[in-house]
C-alpha positions as CSV (number, residue, x, y, z in Angstrom):
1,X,106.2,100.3,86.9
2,X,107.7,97.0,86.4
3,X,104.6,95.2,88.3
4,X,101.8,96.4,86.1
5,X,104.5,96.1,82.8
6,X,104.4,92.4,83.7
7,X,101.0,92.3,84.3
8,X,99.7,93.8,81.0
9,X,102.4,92.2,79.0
10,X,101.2,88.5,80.1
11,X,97.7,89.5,79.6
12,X,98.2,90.2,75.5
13,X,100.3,87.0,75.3
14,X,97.6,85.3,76.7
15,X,94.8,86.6,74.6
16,X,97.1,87.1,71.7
17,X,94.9,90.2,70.8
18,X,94.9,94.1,71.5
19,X,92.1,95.3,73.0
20,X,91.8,98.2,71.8
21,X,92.5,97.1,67.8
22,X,88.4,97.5,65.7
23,X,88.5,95.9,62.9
24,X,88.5,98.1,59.7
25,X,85.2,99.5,58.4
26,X,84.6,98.9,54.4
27,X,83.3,102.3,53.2
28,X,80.7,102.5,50.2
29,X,83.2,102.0,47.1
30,X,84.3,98.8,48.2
31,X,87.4,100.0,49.8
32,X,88.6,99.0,52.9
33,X,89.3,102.1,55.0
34,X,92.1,103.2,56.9
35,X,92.3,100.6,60.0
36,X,92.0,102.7,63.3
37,X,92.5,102.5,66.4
38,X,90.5,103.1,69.7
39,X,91.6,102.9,73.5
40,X,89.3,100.7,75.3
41,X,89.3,101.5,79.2
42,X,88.5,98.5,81.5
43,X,86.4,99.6,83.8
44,X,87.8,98.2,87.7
45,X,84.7,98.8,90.2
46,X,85.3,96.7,93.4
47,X,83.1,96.6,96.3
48,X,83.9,95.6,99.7
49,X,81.4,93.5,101.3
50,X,80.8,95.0,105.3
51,X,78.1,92.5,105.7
52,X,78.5,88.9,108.0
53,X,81.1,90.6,110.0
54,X,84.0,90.9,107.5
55,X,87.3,92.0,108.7
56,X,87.5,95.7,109.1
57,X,88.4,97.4,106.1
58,X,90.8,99.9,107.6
59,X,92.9,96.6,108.1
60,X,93.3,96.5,104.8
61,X,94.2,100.2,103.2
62,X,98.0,98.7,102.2
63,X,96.2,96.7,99.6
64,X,93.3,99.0,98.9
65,X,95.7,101.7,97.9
66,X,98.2,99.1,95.7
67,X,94.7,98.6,94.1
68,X,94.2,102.3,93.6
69,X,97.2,102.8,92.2
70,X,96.5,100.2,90.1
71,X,93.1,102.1,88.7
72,X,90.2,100.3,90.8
73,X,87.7,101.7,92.4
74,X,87.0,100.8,96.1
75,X,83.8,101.2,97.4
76,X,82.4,99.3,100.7
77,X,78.8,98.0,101.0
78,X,76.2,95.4,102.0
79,X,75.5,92.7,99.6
80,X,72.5,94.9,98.8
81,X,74.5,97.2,97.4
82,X,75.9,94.8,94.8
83,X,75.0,96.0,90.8
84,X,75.8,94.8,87.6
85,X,78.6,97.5,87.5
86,X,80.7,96.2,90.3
87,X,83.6,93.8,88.2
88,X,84.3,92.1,91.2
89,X,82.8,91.8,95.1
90,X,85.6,91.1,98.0
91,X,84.3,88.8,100.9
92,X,86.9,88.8,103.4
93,X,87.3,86.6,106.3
94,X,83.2,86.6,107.2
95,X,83.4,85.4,110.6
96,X,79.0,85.3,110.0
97,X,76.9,83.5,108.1
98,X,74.9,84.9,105.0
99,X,71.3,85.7,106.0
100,X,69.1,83.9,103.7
101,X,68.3,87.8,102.3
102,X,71.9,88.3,101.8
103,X,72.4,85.1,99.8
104,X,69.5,85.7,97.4
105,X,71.0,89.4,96.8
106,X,74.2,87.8,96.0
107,X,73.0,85.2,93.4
108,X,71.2,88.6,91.8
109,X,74.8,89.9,91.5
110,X,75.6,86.6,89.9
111,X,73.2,86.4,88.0
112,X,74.6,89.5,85.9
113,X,77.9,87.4,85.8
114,X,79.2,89.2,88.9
115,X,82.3,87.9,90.3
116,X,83.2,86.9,93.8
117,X,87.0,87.1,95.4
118,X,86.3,84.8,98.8
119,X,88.7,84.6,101.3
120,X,87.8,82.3,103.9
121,X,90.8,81.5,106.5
122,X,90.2,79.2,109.4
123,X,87.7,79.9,112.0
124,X,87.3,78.8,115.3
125,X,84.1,79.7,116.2
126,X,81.6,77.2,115.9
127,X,80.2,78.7,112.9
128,X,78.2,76.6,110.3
129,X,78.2,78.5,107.2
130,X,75.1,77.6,105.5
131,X,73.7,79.9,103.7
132,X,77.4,80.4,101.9
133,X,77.4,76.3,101.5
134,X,73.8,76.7,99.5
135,X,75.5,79.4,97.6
136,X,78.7,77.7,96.7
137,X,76.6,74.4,95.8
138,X,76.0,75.6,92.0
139,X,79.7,76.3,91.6
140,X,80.6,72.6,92.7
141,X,82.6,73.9,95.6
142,X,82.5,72.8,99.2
143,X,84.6,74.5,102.5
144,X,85.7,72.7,104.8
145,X,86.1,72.8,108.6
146,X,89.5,72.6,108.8
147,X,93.1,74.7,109.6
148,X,96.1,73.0,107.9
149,X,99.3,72.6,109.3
150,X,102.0,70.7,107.8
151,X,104.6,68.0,109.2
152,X,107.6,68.4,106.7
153,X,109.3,71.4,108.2
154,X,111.0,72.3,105.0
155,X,107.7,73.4,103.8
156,X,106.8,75.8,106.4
157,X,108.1,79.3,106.9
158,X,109.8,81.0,110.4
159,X,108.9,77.7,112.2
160,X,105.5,77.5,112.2
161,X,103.7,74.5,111.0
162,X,100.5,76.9,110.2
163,X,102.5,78.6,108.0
164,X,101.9,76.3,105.0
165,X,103.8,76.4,101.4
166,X,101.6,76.0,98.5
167,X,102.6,74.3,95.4
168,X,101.1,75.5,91.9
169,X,98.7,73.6,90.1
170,X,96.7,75.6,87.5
171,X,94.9,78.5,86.4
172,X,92.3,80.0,84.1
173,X,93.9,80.2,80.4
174,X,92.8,84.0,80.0
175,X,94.3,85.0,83.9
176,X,97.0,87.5,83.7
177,X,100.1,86.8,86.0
178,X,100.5,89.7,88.2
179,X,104.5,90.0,89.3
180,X,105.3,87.4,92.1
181,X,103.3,85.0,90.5
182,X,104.5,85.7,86.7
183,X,107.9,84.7,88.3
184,X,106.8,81.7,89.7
185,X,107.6,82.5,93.4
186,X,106.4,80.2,96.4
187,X,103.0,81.1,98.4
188,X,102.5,80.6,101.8
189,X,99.2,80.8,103.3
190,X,98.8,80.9,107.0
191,X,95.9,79.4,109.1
192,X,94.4,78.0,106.3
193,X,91.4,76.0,105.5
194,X,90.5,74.0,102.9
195,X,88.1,73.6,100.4
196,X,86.8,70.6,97.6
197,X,84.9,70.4,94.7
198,X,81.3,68.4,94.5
199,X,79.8,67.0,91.5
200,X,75.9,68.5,91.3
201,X,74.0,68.9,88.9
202,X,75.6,71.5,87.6
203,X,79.0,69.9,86.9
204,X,78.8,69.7,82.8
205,X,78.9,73.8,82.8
206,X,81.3,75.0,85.5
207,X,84.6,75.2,84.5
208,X,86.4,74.8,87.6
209,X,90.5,73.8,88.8
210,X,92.7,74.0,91.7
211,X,95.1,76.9,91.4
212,X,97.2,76.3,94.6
213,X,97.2,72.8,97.0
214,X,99.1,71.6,99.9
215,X,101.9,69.0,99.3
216,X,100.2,65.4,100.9
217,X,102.5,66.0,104.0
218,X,99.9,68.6,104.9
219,X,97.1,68.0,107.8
220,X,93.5,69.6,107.7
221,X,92.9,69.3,111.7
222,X,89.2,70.0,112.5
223,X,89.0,73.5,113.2
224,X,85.3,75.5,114.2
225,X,82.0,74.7,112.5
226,X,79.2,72.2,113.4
227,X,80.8,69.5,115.7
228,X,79.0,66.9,113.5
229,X,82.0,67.8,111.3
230,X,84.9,66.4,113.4
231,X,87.0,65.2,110.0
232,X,90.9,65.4,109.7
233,X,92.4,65.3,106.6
234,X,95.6,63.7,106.0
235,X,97.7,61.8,103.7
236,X,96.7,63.8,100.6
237,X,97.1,67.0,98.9
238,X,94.4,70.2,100.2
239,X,92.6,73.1,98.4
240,X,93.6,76.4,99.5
241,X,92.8,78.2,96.3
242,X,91.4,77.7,93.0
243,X,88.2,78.9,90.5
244,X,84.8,77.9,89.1
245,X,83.0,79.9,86.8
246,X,79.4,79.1,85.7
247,X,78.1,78.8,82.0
248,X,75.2,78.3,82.7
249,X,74.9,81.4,85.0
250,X,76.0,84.2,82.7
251,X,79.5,83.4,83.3
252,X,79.4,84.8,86.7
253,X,82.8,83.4,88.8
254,X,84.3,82.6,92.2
255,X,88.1,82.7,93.4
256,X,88.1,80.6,96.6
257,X,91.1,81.5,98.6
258,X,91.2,79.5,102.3
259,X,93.6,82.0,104.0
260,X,93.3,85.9,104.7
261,X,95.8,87.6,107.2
262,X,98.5,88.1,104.3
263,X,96.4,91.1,103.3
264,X,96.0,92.8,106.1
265,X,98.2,95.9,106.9
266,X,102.0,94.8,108.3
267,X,101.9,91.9,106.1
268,X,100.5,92.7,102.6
269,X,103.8,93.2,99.6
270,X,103.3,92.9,95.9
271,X,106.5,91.1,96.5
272,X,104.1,88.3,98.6
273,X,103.4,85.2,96.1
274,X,100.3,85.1,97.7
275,X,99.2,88.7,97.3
276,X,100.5,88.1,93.5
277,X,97.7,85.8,93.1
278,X,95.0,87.8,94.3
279,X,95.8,90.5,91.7
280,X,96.3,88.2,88.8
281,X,92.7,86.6,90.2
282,X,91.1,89.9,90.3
283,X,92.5,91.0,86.9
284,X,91.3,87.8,85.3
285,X,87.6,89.2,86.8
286,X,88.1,92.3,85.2
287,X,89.6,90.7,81.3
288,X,87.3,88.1,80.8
């Protein structure tokens, strides 16, 4: 049980408080009663999103049982399907677009102060993602059309210059550090793409960082999307994961994470850095 003992334990010493501590009632007399104290249960509903062509779920049971075990509830649906129960909607590699239908029913999540998990790796197909652009714009983030590879070899694992180490930047005070990333191990995210931050008008109440970026060694080669995007980026540090979460939109919040393979069955272990993150982003969903 070590995983979720670290997990829990970083999440009081972030909050400082207990959860399940009420404070104590003052009865009729004056006196202050007894303090007690109550259990509260988080509840953990995910929902899979099978809409715009995600990656098959079965590809995933590895991490949909660690999260089991964990105490979430997996369920699998259309955007449609999202309510104000579900803590936290999964988007998965969408190799689709959002239907203009599909993006309204997600700003109704939202709108509750859903939360999104996004994983959007690099795509070859010469898909414009537009109605997920529109979507993103209130949350200041932008993708881009990219897949990074890097040109220091000491920053690449097995050989492979796709294979990109991350370097740390920040997080979300309240975020509880699940295992490999309470230990401060390395991610490496393969076939990544990148992502940015816009000002809109929105900027003054989203609270937004990068969590994990590229070293400026790194190259964002253009990769899929609209060919009137045909940018490289080089010579400075890339996005491949990081948070905004709106004020202004009942605290609804995205995790933006530009890679997605190192979930999927043969390569998904709590002892992966970049796994870690996704559970410490996912319990942040759930605690705050």
């Amino acid at each position: 049980m070590k995983r979720m003992t670290a997990l829990f334990c970083a999440c009081l010493l972030l909050t400082g408080v207990c959860t399940g501590c009420k404070e104590a009632p003052v009865d009729s007399s004056g006196t202050t009663a007894p303090e007690t104290t109550e259990p509260v249960t988080l509840s953990r509903n995910l929902c899979y999103i099978t809409d715009c062509e995600t990656t098959d779920a079965a590809q995933l049971s590895e991490f949909r049982a660690q999260l089991t075990e964990d105490g979430y509830t997996w369920t699998e649906g259309g955007f449609a399907d999202l309510t104000a129960d579900v803590d936290a909607a999964v988007l998965h590699a969408p190799s689709a677009d959002l239907t203009k239908e599909e993006m309204d029913a997600l700003n109704l999540y939202m709108s509750s102060g859903g939360h999104l998990l996004l994983f959007l790796p690099a795509n070859e197909a010469e898909t414009r993602y537009k109605y997920l652009a529109q979507f993103l714009e209130p949350y200041c983030m932008s993708v881009d059309y990219d897949r990074i590879y890097e040109t220091d070899n000491s920053r690449t694992q097995n050989g492979d210059k796709y294979d990109v180490q991350t370097n740390f930047i920040a997080r979300p005070d309240d975020m509880p550090l699940y295992n490999e990333a309470l230990e401060g191990g390395t991610a490496y995210f393969n076939d990544a793409r990148s992502f940015h931050f816009v000002y809109q008008d929105h900027f003054s109440t989203v609270k937004q960082d990068v969590m994990l970026q590229t070293a400026a060694t790194a190259v964002g080669e253009p990769c899929g999307g609209p060919e009137d995007d045909p940018l490289t980026y080089e010579g400075k540090t890339l996005n491949v994961m990081g948070y905004a979460r709106s004020e202004s939109n009942a605290n609804s919040a995205i995790v933006f994470v530009g890679a997605a393979n190192f979930l999927e069955n043969g390569n998904y272990s709590t002892e992966n850095t970049a796994a870690a993150w996704v559970h410490s982003a996912l319990e942040w969903f759930i605690h705050f």
